[in-house]
C-alpha positions as CSV (number, residue, x, y, z in Angstrom):
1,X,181.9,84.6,-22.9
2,X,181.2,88.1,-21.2
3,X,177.7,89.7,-21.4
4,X,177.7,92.1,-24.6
5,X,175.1,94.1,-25.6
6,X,174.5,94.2,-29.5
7,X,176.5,97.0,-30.6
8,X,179.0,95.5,-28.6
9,X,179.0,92.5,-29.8
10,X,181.9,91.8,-32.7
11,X,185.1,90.7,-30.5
12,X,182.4,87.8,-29.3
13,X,182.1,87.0,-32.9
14,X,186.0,85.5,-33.4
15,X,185.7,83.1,-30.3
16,X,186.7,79.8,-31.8
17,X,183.5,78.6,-29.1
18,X,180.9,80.0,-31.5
19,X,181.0,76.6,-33.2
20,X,180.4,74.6,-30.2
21,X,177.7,77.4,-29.0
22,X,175.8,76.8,-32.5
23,X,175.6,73.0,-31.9
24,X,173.9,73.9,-28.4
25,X,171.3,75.6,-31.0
26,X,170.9,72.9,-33.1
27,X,170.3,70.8,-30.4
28,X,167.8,72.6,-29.0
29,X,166.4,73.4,-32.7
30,X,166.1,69.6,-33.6
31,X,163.9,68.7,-29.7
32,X,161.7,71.2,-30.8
33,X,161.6,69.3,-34.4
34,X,160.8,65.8,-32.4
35,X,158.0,67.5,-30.0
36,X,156.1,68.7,-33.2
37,X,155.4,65.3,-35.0
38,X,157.0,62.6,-32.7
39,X,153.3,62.6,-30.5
40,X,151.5,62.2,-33.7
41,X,153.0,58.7,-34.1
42,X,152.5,58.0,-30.3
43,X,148.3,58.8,-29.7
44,X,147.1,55.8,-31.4
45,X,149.3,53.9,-28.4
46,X,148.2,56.4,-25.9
47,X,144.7,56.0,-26.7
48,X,144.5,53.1,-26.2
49,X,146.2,53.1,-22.9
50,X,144.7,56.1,-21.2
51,X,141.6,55.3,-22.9
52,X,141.9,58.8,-24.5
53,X,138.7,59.9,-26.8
54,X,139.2,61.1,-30.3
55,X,138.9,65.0,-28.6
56,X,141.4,64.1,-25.8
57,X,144.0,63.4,-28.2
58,X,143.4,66.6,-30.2
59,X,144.0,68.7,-26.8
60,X,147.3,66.6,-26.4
61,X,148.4,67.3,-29.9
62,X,146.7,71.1,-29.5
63,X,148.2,72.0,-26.0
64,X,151.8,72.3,-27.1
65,X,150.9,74.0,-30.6
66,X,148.3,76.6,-29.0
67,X,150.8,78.1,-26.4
68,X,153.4,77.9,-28.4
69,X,152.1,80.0,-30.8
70,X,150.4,82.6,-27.7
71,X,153.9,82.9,-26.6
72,X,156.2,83.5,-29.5
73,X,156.1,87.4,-29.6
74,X,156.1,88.2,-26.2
75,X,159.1,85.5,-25.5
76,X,161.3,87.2,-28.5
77,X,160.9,90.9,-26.1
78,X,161.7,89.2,-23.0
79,X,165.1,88.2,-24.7
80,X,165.1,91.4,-26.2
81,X,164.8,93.5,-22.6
82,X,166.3,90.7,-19.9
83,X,168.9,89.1,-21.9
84,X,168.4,86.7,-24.9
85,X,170.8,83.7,-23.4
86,X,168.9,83.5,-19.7
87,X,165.4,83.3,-21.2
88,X,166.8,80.8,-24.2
89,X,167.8,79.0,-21.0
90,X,164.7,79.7,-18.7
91,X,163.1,78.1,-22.0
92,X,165.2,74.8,-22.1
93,X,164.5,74.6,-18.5
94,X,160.4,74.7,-18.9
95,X,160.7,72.1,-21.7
96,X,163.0,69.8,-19.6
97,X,160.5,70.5,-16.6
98,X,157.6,69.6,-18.9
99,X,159.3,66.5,-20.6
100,X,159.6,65.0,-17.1
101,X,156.1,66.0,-16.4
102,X,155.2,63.6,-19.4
103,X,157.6,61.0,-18.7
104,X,156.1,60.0,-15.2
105,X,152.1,60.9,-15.4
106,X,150.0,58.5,-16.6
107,X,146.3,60.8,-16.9
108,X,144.9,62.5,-20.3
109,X,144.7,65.8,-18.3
110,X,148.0,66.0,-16.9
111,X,149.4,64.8,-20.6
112,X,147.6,67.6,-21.7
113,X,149.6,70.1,-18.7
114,X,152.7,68.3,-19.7
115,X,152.4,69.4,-23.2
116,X,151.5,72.8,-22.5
117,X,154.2,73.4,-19.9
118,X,156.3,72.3,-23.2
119,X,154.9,74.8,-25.0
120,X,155.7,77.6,-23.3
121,X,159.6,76.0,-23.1
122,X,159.2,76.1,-27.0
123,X,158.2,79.3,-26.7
124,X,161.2,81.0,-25.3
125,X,163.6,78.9,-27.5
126,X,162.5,79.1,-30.8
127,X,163.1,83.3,-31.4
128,X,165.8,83.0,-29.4
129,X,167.7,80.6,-30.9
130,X,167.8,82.8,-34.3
131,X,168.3,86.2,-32.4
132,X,171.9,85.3,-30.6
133,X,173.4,84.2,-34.0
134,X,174.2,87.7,-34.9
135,X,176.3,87.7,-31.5
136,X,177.8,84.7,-32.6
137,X,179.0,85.6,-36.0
138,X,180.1,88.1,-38.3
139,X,177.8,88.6,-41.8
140,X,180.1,86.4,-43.4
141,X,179.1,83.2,-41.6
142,X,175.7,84.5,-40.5
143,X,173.7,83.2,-43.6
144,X,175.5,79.8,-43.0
145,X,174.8,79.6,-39.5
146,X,170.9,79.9,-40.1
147,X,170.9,77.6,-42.6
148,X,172.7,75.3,-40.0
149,X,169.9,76.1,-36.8
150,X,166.7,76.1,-39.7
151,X,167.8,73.1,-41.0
152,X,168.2,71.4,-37.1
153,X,164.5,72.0,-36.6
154,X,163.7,70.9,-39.9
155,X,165.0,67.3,-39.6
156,X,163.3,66.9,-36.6
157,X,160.1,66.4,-38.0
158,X,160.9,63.7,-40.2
159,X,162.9,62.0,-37.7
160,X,160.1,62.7,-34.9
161,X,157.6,59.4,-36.5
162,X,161.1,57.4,-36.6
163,X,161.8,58.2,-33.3
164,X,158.8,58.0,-32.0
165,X,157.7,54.5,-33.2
166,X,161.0,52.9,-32.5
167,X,160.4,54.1,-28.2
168,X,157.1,52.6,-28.8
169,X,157.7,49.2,-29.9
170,X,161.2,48.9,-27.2
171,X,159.9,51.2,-24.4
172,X,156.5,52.7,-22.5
173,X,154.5,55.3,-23.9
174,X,156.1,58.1,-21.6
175,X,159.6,57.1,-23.9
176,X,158.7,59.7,-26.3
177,X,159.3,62.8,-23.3
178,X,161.9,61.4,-22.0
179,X,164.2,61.1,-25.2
180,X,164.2,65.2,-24.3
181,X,166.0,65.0,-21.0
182,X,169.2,64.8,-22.0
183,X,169.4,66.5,-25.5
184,X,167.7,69.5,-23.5
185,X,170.5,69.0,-20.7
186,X,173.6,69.1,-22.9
187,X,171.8,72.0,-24.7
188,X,171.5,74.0,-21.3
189,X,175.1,73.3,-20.2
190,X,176.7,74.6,-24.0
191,X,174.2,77.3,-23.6
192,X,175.3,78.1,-19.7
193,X,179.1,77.8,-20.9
194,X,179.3,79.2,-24.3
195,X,176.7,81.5,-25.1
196,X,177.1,85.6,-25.2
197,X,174.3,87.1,-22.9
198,X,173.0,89.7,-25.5
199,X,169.9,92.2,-25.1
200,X,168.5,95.3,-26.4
201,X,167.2,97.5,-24.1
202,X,165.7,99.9,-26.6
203,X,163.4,97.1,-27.4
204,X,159.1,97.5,-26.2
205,X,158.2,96.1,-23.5
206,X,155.7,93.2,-22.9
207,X,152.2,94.1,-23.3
208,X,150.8,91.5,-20.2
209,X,147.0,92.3,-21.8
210,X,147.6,91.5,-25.6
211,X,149.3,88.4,-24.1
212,X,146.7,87.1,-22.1
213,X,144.3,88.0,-24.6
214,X,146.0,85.9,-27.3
215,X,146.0,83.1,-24.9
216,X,142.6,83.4,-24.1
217,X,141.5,84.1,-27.3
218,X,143.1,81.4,-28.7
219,X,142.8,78.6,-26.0
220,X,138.5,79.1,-26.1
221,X,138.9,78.8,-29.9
222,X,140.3,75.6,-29.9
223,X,138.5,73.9,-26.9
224,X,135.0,75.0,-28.6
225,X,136.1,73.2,-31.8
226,X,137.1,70.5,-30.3
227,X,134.3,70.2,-28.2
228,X,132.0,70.9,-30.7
229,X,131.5,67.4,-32.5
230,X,130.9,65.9,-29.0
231,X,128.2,68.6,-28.0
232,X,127.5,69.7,-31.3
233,X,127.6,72.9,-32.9
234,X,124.3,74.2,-31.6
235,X,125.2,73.6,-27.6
236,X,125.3,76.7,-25.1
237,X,128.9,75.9,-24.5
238,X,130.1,75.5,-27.8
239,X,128.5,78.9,-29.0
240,X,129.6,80.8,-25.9
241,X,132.9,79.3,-26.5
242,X,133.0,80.7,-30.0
243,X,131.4,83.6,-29.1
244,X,133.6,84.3,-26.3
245,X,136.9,83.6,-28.7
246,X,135.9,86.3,-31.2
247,X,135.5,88.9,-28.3
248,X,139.2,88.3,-27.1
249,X,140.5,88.3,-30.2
250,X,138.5,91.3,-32.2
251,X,139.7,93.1,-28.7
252,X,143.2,92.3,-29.0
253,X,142.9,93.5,-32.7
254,X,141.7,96.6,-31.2
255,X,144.2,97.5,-28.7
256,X,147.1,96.1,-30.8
257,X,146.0,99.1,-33.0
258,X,145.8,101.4,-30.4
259,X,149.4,100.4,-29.7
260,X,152.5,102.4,-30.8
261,X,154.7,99.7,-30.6
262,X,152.3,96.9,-30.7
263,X,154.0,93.1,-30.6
264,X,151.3,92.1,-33.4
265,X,151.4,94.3,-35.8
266,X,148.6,94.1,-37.7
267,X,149.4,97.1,-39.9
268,X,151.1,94.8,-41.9
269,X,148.2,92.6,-43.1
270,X,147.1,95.5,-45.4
271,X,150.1,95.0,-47.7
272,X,148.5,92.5,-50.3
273,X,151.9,90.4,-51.1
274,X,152.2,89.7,-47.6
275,X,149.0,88.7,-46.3
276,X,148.4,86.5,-49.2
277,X,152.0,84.8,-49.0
278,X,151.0,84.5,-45.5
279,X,147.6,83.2,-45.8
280,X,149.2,80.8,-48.0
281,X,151.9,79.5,-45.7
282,X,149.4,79.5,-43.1
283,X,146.9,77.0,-45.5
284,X,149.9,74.9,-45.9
285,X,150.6,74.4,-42.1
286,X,146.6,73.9,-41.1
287,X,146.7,71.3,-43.7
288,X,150.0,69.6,-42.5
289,X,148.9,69.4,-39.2
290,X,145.6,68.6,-39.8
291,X,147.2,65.5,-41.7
292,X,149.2,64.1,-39.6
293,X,147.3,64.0,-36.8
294,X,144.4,61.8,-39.1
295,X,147.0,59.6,-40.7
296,X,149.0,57.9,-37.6
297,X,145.4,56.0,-37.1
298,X,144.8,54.8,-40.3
299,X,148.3,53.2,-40.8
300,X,148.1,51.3,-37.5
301,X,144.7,50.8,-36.7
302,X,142.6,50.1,-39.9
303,X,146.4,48.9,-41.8
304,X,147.4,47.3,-38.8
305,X,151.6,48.3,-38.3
306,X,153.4,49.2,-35.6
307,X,154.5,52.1,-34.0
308,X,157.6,51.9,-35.9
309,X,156.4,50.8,-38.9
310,X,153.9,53.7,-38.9
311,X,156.8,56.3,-38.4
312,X,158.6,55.1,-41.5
313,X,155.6,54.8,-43.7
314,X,155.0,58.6,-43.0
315,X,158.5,59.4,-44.2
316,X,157.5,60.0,-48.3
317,X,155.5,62.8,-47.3
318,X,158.6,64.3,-45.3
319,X,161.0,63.0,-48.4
320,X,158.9,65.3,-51.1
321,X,158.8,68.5,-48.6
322,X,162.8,68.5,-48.0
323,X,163.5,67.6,-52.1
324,X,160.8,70.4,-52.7
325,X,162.3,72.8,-50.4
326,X,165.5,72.1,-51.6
327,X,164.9,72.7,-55.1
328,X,162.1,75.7,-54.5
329,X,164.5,78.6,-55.1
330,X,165.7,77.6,-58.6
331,X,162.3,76.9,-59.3
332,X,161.2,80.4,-58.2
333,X,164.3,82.1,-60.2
334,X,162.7,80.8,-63.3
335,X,159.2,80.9,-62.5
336,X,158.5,83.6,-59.8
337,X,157.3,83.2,-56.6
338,X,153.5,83.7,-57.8
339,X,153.6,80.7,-60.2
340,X,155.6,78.7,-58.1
341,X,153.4,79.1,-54.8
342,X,150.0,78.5,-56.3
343,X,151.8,75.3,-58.2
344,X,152.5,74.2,-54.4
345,X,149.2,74.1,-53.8
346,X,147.2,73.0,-56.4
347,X,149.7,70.0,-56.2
348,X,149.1,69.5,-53.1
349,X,145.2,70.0,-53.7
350,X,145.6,67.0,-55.9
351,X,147.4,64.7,-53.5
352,X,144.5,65.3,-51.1
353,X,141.8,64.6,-53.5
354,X,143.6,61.4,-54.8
355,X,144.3,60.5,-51.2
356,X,140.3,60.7,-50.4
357,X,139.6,58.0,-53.3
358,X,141.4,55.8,-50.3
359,X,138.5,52.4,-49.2
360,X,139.5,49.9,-46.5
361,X,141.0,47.8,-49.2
362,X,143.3,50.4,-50.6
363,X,146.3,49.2,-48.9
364,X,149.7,51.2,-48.3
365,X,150.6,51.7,-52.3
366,X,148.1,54.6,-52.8
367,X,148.6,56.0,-49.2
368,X,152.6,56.3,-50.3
369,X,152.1,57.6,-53.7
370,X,149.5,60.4,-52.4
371,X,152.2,61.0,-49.7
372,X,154.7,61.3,-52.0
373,X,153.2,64.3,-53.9
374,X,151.5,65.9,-50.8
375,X,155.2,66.5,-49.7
376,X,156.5,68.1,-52.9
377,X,153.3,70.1,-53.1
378,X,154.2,71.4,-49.1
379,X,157.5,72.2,-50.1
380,X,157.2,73.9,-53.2
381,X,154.2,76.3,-51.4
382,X,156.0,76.9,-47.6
383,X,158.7,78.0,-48.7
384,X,158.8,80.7,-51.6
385,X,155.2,81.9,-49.7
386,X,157.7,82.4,-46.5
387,X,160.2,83.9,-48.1
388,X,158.0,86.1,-50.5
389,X,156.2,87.3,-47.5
390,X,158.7,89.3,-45.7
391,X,160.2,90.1,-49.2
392,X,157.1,92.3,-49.8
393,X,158.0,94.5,-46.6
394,X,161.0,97.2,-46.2
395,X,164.0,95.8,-44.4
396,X,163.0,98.1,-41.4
397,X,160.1,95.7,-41.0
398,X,161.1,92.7,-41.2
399,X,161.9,91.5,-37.7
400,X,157.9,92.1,-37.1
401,X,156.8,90.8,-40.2
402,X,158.9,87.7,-39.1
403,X,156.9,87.6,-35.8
404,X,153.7,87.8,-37.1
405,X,154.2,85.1,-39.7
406,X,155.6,83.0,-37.3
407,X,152.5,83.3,-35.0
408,X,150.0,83.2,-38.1
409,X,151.3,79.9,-38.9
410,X,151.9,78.3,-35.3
411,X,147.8,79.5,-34.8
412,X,147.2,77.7,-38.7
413,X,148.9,74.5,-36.9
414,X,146.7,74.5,-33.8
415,X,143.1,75.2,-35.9
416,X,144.3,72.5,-38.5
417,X,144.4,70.0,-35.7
418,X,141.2,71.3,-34.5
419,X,139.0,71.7,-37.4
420,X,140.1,68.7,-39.3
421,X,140.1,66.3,-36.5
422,X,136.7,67.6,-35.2
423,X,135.4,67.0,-38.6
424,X,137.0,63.6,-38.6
425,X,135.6,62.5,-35.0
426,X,131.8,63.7,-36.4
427,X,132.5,61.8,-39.2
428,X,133.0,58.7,-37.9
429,X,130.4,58.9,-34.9
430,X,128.1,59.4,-37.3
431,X,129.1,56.4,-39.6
432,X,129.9,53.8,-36.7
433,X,126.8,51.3,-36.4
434,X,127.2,50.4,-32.4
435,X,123.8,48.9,-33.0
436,X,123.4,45.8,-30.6
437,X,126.4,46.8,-28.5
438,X,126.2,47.6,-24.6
439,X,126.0,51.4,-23.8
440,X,129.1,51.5,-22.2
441,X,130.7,50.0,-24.9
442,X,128.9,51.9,-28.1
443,X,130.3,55.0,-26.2
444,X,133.9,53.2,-26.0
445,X,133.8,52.4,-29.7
446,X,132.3,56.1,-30.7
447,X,135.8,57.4,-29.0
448,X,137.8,56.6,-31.4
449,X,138.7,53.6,-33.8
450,X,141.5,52.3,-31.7
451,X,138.9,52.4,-28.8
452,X,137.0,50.7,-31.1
453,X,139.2,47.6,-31.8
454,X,140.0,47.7,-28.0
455,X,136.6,47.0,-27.5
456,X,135.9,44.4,-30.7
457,X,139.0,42.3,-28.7
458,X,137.0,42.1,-25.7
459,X,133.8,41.0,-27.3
460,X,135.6,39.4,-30.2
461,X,133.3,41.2,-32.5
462,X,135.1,40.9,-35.8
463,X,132.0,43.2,-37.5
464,X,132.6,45.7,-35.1
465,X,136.2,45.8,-36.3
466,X,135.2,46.1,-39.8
467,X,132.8,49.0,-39.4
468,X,135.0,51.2,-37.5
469,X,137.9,50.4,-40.1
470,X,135.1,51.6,-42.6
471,X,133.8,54.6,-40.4
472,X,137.4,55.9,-39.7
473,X,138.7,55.9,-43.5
474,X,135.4,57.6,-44.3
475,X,136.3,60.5,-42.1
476,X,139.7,60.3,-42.7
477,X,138.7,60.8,-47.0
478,X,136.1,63.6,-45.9
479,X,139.3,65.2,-44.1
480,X,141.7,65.0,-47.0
481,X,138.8,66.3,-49.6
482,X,138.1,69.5,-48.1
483,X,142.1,69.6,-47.6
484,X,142.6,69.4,-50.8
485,X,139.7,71.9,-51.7
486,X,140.4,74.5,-49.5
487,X,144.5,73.9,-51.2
488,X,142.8,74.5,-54.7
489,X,140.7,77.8,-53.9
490,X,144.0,79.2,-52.1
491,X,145.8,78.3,-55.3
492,X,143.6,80.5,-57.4
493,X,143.3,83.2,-55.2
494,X,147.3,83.6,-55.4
495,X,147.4,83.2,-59.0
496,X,144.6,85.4,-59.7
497,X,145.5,88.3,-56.8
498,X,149.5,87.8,-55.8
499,X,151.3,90.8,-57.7
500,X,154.0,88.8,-59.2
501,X,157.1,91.7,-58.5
502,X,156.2,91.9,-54.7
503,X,156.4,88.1,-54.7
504,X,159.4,86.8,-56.1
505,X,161.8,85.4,-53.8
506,X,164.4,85.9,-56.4
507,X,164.4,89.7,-56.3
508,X,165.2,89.2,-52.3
509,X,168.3,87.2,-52.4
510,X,169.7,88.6,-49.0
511,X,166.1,88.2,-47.1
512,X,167.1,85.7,-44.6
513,X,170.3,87.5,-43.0
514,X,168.3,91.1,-43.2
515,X,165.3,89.2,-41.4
516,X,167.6,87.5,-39.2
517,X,169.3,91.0,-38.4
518,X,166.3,93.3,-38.3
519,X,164.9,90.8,-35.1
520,X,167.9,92.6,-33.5
């Protein structure tokens, strides 16, 4: 296929190859499906291996999810200006680099390098992958074609905890990288051999300050909550960390303002549909991720399975959220968007709340049943909140309302990791008697509660076993009840403020293919 640009682009869109192009996509699509959820089912392993504290495994989770979401808009220009098929491929090549990074280290830190290097692969792939389908096809199979590519990286996150725990109980830790290698490599040789190189030159240019700032910004965030249950809140470092994030990121506010064509346009936040849609979607994904980073543990530590066995338990959850966003935009048709979203959420406020009744002795029934309904309560409110947020801007807007979403959310995945898990690990510090154990080994069992059985093995201290069962479902309840609290005040803050025109979906029937095309 012969480099086009995009007003050039309709002969490309009658190659019978186009097919065969879009499986690269969806290949690519579905790694970057595993790579969000197929870790969570791995740290319990990899704590206890590396010997990785309950803040080390946040960064591991965290690295990938922080840079990813720094990246996004300044990837989707680079396409834009150098050619949207070499960077798609420059991405591939970073997340192949950083999958083999993970496959042969065996440190927390350089998990934590692999992961970001990953990131910034993720990065370059996931605009890209939606902004060459308008080279590939006409409007007629466009709408298809994204269904095809959303629905790719869609199943990877239920299939991730499958994945993931069946490498774990047949192969090493480092299994759950290298399963990339070779779906990245047949995605870079369809990509090499069938994708049109397509680009916009008329498209701005990377703004190398707002970038960095959003890295910064973001990356001293994060490490200053995460840090912050170790040190505690009141440490120099933690409140200079803080202090230093809210400097980068009011001044990248600033100059993003200040920008004619800013890459984070923050204009758009003033336009009441959208921002609340978007704070919504947002909620939805801090609480997801916050989730399923506390839930792995719980199933195989305190409820004792196995890496597979946790992966399949986790699937009701992901069952609910694909029947619920299956079935949303009948729903919404009926209902309207409004109704519809805050619904979402106040089921999903109640699936937390029931989930933090959970005791040691609860067993898996109650963990599966408040699953079950967190998952329909996700789907119902992610996906009409999405959809209703760029349905509230003119067409002419929606490639950058598209952008900014997409970043709100990623940055709503990395601080739901964050926050929750930091309020988990204080939690459970505080609520783990280490009374009569050695130093060295109190600090062990404080790590985390997989440390903690590692260390009850070793002294074959069965109360020590029981107490940081105890101390982990404590923090784990604490977790889902302020989940479930913070769902409930964002439900009645959409029912009571969302303008119910400006948020149906159904009045915005076309909004994926004129989002899809305005990114052009």
């Amino acid at each position: 296929m012969a480099t086009v640009t995009d007003d050039s682009a309709a002969a490309v869109r009658q190659d019978p190859r186009r097919w065969w192009a879009l499986a690269a996509l969806v290949a690519s699509m579905l790694v970057l499906g595993f790579d969000m959820t197929i870790l969570n089912v791995a740290l319990p392993t990899m704590a206890e291996q590396l010997g990785a504290s309950t803040g080390e495994q946040q960064w591991m989770a965290d690295a990938y999810v922080v840079v990813f979401a720094a990246l996004m808009l300044p990837a989707g220009l680079l396409g834009d200006r150098f050619g949207r098929r070499r960077i798609l491929m420059s991405g591939l090549g970073i997340f192949l680099a950083g999958s083999l990074i993970g496959t042969l280290v065996d440190d927390v830190s350089l998990v934590v390098v692999a992961r970001a290097v990953m990131g910034i692969g993720a990065a370059l792939v996931m605009p890209l992958a939606m902004a060459v389908l308008p080279a590939l096809f006409g409007p007629g199979e466009r709408t298809k074609a994204i269904g095809i590519v959303s629905a790719a990286g869609a199943l990877g996150a239920p299939l991730g905890p499958i994945v993931g725990g069946w490498l774990l109980d047949h192969f090493w830790w480092g299994s759950i990288f290298l399963i990339n290698v070779p779906m990245v490599a047949i995605g870079l040789t369809a990509c090499l051999f069938l994708l049109p190189e397509t680009r916009d030159p008329a498209s701005p240019a990377v703004d190398i300050v707002s970038t960095a700032l959003t890295v910064a910004g973001l990356g001293t965030l994060i490490y200053g909550i995460i840090e912050a249950p170790v040190r505690g809140w009141g440490d120099p470092l933690v409140i200079g960390m803080l202090a230093g994030a809210a400097l980068l990121l009011a001044a990248l506010v600033l100059r993003e303002r200040r920008t004619a064509r800013p890459m984070l346009d923050m204009t758009l936040l003033r336009d009441r549909a959208f921002f609340l849609n978007t704070m919504a979607a947002t909620l939805v994904m801090f609480v997801l991720s916050g989730l399923m980073f506390v839930l792995p543990p719980y199933l195989q530590a305190v409820l004792g399975h196995d890496a597979f066995g946790t992966g399949v338990r986790i699937l009701p959850m992901m069952g609910g959220l694909l029947i619920a966003a299956k079935g949303a935009e009948p729903v919404v048709r009926r209902f309207g968007a409004r109704a519809v979203i805050s619904g979402g959420l106040a089921v999903l406020a109640f699936a937390a709340i029931l989930g933090s009744r959970t005791d040691v002795g609860s067993g898996y029934g109650l963990t599966a049943l408040w699953l079950s309904v967190a998952g329909l309560g996700f789907g119902f409110a992610i996906v009409p909140s999405m959809d209703a947020a760029l349905g509230a801007l003119p067409v002419e807007r929606a490639g950058s309302g598209s952008g900014l979403l997409m970043t709100v959310r990623q940055v709503g995945s990395a601080l739901g990791i964050a926050l929750l898990g930091s309020l988990l690990a204080g939690a459970y510090t505080d609520r783990l008697d280490t009374d009569g154990l050695p130093g060295p080994a109190a600090d062990a069992a404080s790590d985390s509660v997989v440390a903690a059985h590692g260390v009850a093995d070793r002294l074959g201290d069965g109360g020590l076993v029981d107490a940081a069962n105890s101390a982990y479902v404590h923090g784990m309840d604490l977790v889902l009840l302020v989940s479930g609290v913070a769902a409930l005040v964002t439900s009645l803050l959409v029912a009571a403020l969302l303008p119910r025109a400006d948020g149906a979906v159904a009045d915005t029937p076309d909004l994926g293919k004129a989002s899809a095309h305005a990114r052009q």
